[in-house]
C-alpha positions as a Markdown table, in Angstrom:
| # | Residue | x | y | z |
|---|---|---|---|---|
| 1 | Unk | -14.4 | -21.8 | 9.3 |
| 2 | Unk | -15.1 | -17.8 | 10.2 |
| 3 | Unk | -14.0 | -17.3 | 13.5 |
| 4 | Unk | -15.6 | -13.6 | 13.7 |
| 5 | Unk | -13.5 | -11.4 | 15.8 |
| 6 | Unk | -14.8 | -10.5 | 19.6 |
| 7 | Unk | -15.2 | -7.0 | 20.5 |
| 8 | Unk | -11.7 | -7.0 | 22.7 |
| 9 | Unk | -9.9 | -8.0 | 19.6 |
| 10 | Unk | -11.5 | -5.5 | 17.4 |
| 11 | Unk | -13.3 | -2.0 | 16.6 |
| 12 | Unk | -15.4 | -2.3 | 13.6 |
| 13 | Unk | -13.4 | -1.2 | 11.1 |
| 14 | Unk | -15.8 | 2.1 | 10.2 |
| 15 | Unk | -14.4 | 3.2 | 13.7 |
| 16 | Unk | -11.2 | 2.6 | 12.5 |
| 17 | Unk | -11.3 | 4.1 | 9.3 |
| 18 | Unk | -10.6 | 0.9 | 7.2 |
| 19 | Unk | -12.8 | 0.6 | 4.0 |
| 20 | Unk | -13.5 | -1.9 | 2.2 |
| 21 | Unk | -13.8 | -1.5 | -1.9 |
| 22 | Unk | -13.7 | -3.8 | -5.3 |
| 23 | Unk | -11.5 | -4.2 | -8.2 |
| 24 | Unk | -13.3 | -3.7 | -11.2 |
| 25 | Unk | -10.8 | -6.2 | -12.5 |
| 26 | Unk | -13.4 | -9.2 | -11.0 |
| 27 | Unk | -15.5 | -8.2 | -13.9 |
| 28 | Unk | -13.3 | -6.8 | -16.8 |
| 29 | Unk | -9.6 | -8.2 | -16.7 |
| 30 | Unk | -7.3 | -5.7 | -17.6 |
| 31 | Unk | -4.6 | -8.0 | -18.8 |
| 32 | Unk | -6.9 | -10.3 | -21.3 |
| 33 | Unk | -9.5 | -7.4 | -22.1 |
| 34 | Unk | -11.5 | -10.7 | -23.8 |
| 35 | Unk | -12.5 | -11.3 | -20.2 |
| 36 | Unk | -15.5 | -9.5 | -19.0 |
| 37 | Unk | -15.0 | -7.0 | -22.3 |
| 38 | Unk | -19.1 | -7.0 | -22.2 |
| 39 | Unk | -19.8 | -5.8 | -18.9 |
| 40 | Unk | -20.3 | -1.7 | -18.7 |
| 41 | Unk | -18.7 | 1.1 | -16.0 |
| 42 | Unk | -22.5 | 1.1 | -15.1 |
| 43 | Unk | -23.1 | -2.3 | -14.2 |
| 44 | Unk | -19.9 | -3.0 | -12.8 |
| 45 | Unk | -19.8 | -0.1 | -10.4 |
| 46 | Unk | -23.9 | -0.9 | -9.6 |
| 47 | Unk | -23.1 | -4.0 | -8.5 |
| 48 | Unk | -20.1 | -2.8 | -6.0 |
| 49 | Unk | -21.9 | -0.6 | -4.7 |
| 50 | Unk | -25.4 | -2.9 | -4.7 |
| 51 | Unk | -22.9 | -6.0 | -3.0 |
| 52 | Unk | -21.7 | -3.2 | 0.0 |
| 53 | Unk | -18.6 | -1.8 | -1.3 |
| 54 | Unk | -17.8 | 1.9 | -1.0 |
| 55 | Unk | -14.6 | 2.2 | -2.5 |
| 56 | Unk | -13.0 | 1.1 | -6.3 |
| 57 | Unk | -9.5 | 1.4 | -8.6 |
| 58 | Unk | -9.2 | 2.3 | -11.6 |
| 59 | Unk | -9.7 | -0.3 | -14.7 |
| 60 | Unk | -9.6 | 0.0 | -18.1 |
| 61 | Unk | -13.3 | 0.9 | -18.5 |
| 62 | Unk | -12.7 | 4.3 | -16.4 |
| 63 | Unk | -12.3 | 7.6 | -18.2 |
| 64 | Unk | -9.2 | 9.0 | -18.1 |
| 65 | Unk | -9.8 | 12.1 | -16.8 |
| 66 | Unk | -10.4 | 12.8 | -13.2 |
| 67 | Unk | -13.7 | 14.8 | -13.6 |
| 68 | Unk | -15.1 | 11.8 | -15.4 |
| 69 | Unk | -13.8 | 9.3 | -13.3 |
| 70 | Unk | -15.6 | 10.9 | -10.1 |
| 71 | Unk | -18.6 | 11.8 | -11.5 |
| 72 | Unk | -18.8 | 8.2 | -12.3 |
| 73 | Unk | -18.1 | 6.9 | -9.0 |
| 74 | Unk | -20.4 | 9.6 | -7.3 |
| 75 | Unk | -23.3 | 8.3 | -9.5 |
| 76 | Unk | -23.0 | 4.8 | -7.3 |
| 77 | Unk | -22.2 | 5.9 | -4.2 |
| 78 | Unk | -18.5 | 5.2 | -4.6 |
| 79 | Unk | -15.2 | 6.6 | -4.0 |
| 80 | Unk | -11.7 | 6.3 | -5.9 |
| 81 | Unk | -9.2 | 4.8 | -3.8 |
| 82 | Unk | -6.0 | 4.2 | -5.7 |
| 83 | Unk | -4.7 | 3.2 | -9.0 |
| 84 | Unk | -2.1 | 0.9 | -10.6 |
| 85 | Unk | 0.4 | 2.7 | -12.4 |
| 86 | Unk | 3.5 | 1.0 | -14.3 |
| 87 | Unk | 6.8 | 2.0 | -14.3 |
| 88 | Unk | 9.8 | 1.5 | -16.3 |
| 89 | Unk | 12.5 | 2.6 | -14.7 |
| 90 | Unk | 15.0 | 0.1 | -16.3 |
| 91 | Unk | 14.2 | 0.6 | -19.8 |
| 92 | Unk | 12.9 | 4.1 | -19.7 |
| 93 | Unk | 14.4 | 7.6 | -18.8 |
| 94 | Unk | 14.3 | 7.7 | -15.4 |
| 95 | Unk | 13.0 | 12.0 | -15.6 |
| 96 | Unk | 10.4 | 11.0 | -18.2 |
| 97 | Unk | 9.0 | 8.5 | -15.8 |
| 98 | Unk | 8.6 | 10.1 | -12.3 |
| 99 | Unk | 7.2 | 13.3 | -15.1 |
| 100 | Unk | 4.3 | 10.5 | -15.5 |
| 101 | Unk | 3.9 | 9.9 | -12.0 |
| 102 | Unk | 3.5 | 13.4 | -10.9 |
| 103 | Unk | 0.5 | 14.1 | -13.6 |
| 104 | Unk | -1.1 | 10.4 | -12.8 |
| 105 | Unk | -0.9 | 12.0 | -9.4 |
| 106 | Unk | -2.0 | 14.9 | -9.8 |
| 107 | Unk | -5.4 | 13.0 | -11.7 |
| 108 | Unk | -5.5 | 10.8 | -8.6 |
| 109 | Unk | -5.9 | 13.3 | -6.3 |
| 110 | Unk | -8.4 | 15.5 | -8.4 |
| 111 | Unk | -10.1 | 11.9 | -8.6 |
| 112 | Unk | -10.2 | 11.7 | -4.6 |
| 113 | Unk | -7.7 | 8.9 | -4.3 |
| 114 | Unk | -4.8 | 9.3 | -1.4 |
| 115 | Unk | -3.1 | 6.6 | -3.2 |
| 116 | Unk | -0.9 | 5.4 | -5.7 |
| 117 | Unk | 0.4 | 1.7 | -6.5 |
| 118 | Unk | 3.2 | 1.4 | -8.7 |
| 119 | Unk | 5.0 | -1.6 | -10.2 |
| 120 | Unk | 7.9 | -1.8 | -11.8 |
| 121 | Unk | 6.8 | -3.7 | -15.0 |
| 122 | Unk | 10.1 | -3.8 | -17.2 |
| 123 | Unk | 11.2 | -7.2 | -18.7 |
| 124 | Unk | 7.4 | -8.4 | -16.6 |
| 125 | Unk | 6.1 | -11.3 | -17.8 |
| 126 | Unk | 3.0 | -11.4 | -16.0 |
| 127 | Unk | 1.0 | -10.1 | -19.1 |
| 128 | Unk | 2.8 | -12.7 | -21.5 |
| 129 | Unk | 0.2 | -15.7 | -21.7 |
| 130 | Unk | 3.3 | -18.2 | -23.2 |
| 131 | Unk | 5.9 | -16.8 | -20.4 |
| 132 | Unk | 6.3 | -19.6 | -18.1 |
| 133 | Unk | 6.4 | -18.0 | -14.1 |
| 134 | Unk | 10.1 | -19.6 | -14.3 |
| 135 | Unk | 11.1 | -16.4 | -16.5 |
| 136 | Unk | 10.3 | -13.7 | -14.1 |
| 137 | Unk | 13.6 | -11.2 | -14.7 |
| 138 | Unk | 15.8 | -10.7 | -12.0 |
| 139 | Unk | 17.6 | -7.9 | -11.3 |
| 140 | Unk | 21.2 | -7.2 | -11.2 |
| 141 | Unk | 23.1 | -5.1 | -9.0 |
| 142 | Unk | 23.4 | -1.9 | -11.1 |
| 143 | Unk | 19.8 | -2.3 | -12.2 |
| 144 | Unk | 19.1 | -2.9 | -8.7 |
| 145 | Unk | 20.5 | 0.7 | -6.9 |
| 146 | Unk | 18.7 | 2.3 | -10.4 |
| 147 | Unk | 15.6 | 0.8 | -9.5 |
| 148 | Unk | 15.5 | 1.7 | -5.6 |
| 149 | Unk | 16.7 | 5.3 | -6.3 |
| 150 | Unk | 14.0 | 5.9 | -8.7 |
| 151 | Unk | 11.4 | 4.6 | -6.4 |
| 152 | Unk | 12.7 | 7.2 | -3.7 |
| 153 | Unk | 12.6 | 10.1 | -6.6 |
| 154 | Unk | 9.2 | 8.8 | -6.9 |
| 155 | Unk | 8.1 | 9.0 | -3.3 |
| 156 | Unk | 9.7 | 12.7 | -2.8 |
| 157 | Unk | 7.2 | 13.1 | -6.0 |
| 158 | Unk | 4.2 | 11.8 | -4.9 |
| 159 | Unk | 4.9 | 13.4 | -1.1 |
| 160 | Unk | 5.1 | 16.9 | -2.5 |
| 161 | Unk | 2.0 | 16.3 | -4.6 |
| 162 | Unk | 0.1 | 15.0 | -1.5 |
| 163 | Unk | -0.8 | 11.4 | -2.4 |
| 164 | Unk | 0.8 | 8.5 | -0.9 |
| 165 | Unk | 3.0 | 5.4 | -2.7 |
| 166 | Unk | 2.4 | 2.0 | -2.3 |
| 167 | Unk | 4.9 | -0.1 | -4.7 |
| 168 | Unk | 2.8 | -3.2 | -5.4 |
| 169 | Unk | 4.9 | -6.7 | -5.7 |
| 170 | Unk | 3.7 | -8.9 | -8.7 |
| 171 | Unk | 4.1 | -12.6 | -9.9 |
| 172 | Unk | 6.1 | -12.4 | -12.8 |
| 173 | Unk | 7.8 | -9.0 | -12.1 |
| 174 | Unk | 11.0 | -8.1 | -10.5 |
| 175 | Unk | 9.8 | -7.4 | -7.4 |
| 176 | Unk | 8.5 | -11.0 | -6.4 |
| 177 | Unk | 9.7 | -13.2 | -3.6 |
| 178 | Unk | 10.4 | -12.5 | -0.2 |
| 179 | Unk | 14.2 | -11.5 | -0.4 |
| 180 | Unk | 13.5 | -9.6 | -3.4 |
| 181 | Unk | 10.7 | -7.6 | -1.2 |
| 182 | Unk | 12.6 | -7.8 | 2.1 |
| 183 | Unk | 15.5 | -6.1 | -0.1 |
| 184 | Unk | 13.2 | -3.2 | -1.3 |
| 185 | Unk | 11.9 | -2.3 | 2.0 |
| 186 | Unk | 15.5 | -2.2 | 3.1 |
| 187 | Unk | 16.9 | -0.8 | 0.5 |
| 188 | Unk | 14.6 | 2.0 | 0.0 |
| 189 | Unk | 13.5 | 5.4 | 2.3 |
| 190 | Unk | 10.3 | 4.1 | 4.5 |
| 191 | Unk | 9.4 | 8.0 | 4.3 |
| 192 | Unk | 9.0 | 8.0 | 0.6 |
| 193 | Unk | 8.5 | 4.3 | -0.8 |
| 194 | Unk | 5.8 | 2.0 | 1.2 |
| 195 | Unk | 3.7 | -0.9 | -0.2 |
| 196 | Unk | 0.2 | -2.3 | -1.1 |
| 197 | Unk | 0.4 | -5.6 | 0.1 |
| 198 | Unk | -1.4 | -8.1 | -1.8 |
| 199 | Unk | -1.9 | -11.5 | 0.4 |
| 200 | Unk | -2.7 | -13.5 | -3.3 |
| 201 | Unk | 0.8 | -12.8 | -4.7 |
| 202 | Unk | 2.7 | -13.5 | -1.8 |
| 203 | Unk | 0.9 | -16.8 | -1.1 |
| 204 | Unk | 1.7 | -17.4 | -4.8 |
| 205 | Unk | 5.3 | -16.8 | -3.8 |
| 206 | Unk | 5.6 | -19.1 | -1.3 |
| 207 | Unk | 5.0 | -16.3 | 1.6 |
| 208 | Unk | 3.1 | -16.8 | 4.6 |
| 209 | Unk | 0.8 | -14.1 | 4.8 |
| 210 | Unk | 0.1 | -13.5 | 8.3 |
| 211 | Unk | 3.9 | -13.6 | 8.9 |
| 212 | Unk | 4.9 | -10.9 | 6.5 |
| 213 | Unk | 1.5 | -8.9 | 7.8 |
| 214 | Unk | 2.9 | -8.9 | 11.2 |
| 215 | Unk | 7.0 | -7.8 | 9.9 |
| 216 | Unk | 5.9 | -5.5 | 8.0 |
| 217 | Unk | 2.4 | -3.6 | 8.7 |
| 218 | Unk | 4.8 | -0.3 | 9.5 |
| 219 | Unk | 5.6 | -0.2 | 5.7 |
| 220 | Unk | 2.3 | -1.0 | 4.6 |
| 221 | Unk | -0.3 | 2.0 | 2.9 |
| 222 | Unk | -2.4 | -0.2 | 1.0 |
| 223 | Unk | -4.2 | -3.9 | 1.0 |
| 224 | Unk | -5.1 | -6.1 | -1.6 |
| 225 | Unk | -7.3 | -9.1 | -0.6 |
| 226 | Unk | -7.1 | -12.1 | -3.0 |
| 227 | Unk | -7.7 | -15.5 | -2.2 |
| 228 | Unk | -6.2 | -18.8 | -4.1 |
| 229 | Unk | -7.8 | -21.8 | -4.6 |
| 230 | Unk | -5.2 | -24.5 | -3.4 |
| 231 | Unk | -6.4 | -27.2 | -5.8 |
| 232 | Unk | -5.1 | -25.2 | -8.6 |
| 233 | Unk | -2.4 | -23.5 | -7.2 |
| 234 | Unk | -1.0 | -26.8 | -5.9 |
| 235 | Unk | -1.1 | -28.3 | -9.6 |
| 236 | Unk | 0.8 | -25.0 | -11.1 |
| 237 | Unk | 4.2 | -25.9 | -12.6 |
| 238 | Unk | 6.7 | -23.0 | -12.7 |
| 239 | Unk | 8.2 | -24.0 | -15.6 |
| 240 | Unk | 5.0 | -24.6 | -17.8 |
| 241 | Unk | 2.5 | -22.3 | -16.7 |
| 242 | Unk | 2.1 | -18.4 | -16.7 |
| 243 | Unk | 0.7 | -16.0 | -14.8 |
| 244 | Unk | -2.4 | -15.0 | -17.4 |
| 245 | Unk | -3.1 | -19.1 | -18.1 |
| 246 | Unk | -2.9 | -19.2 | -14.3 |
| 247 | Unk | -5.6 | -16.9 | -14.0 |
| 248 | Unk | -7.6 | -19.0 | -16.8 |
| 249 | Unk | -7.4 | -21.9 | -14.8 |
| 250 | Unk | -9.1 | -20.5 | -11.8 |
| 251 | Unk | -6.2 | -19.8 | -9.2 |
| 252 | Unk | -8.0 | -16.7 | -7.8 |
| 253 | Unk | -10.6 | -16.4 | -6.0 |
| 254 | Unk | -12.1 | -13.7 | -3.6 |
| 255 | Unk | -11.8 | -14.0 | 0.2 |
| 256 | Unk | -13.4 | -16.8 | 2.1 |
| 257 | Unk | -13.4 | -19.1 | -1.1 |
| 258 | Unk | -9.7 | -20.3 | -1.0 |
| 259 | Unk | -7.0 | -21.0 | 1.6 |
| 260 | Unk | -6.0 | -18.1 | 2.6 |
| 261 | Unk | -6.4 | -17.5 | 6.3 |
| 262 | Unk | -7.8 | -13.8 | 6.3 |
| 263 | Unk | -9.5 | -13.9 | 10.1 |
| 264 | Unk | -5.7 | -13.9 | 11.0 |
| 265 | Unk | -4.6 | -11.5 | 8.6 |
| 266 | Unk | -7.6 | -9.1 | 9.5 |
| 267 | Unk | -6.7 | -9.5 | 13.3 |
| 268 | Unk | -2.9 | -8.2 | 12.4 |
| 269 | Unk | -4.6 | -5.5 | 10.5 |
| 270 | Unk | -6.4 | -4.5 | 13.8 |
| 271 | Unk | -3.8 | -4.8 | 16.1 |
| 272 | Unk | -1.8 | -2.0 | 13.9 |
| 273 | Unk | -2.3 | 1.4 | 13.5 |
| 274 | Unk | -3.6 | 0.6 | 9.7 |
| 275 | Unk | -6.0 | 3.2 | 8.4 |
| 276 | Unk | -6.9 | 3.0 | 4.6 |
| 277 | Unk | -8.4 | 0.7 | 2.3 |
| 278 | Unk | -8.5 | -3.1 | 1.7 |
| 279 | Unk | -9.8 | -3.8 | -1.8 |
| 280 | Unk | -11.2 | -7.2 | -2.7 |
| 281 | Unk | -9.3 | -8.4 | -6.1 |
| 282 | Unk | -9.8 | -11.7 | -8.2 |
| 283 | Unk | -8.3 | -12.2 | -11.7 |
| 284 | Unk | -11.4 | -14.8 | -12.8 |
| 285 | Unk | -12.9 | -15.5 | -15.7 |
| 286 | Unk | -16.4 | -13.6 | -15.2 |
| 287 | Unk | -18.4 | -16.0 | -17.2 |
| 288 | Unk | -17.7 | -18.6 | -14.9 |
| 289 | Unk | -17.6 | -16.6 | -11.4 |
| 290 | Unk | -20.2 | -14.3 | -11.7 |
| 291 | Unk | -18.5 | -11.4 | -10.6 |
| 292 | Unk | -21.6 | -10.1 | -9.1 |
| 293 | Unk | -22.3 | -12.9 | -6.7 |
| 294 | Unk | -19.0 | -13.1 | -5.8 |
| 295 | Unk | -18.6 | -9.7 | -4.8 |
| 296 | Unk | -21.4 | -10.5 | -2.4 |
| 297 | Unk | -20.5 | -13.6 | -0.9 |
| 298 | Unk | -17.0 | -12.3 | -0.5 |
| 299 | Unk | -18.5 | -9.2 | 1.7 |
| 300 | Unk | -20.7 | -11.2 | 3.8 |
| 301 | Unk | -17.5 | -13.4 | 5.2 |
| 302 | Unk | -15.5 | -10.4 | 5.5 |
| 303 | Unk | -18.2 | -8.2 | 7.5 |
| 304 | Unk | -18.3 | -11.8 | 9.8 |
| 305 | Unk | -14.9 | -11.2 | 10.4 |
| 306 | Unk | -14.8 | -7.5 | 11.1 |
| 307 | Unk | -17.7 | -7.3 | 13.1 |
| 308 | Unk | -19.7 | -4.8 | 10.2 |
């Protein structure tokens, strides 16, 4: 049920500067380019901008530079407002990598993004369709201090350039559960390294959203907004199933079409000082979800929970 917000809980969130934009990846999947491979930039950013978005991220349709990529958001009445970017800190050099993130955010910022999302993607199995979830890596202590160093280096990078770092927590990566995510935030300068939260992956994880919303809103620069559809989730075997034949199955979903309790979620959002974007995101296969409608339908429950 959408319990919409009353106006002492809530300013619309124009007022309070929180936008709302789509993932192209509802359309095209980045990970298992087979899905959605036919649909154009054109039509996907027409139809954000035709469902009532006003914000996107980069996918693998964009151009890669940041005069093309803005040009093709301004056609549609859309603006940039971050970017994925993986790292590999523990299998690369450590100077060659943060030498990627300063030109990525360089091209960001010419782009119009304030934000950057980075995830640590060595040993990931989350793009591995016959990795079972149950071989996530884990990481040891000396990989550990490496990795958290790095992503400091990383934030002194992206502060100087002007752009802000959200490190984004993935199934099937090493940054996954909620000791392995309570250990980064600890573990790492709240100046320099802060996080785009994505309520789909922790649910995944076995974390209550709303709880780790309310611990940790301080630390957080950047939302995802995925839903999960408990059926399948509930049916997943860790040992069996990956992440990719997760997504074939139908785990994903967009807000308001799973069990994920976003009127809660949105009231923590609120209640904090939270001003940036939450992007809708749902790894689905397109010719089954039309990405289009659901887009839409995901809007209209969210504007009857903001108040828009």
């Amino acid at each position: 049920m959408i319990n919409k917000l009353n106006k002492n809980e809530i300013i619309s969130s124009g007022d309070r500067g929180v936008r709302f934009g789509i993932a192209p990846i509802n359309w095209s999947n980045d990970d298992m380019t087979e899905l959605g491979g036919h649909y154009t930039l054109d039509t996907m950013l027409s139809e954000m901008s035709a469902a009532g978005y006003v914000g996107t991220e980069i996918g693998n349709k964009f151009p890669k530079d940041s005069f093309g990529i803005k040009k093709a958001l301004t056609n549609f009445n859309l603006e940039l407002a971050s970017s994925w970017h993986s790292t590999f800190f523990l299998s690369n050099n450590v100077d060659y990598e943060l030498e990627k993130i300063k030109h990525k955010s360089i091209m960001l910022l010419e782009a119009g993004a304030k934000i950057i999302n980075l995830a640590e993607c060595t040993a990931s199995i989350h793009s591995k369709i016959n990795a079972p979830l149950s071989l996530k890596p884990v990481c040891d202590e000396k990989n550990w201090k490496i990795l958290t160093e790095s992503l400091n280096l990383a934030g002194e990078i992206c502060n100087e350039e002007g752009i802000s770092m959200a490190f984004h927590h993935h199934m099937g990566t090493y940054i996954q559960s909620n000791n392995e995510l309570n250990r980064l935030l600890s573990d790492t300068d709240p100046k320099l390294v802060n996080l785009c939260a994505d309520t789909g992956h922790l649910y995944f994880a076995g974390i209550d959203p709303i709880n780790f919303f309310k611990e940790n809103m301080n630390r957080i620069k950047h939302i995802h907004f995925k839903d999960l559809r408990s059926n399948i989730f509930n049916k997943i075997n860790f040992d069996e199933t990956s992440f990719l034949n997760a997504v074939l199955e139908g785990v994903f979903t967009v807000p308001g079409d799973g069990c994920i309790d976003f009127n809660s979620i949105s009231k923590v959002i609120i209640e904090s000082d939270y001003n940036g974007w939450v992007i809708v995101e749902a790894e689905q296969n397109p010719d089954i979800a039309n990405p289009f409608e659901y887009a839409r339908k995901s809007k209209q429950y969210l504007n009857n929970i903001w108040g828009n």
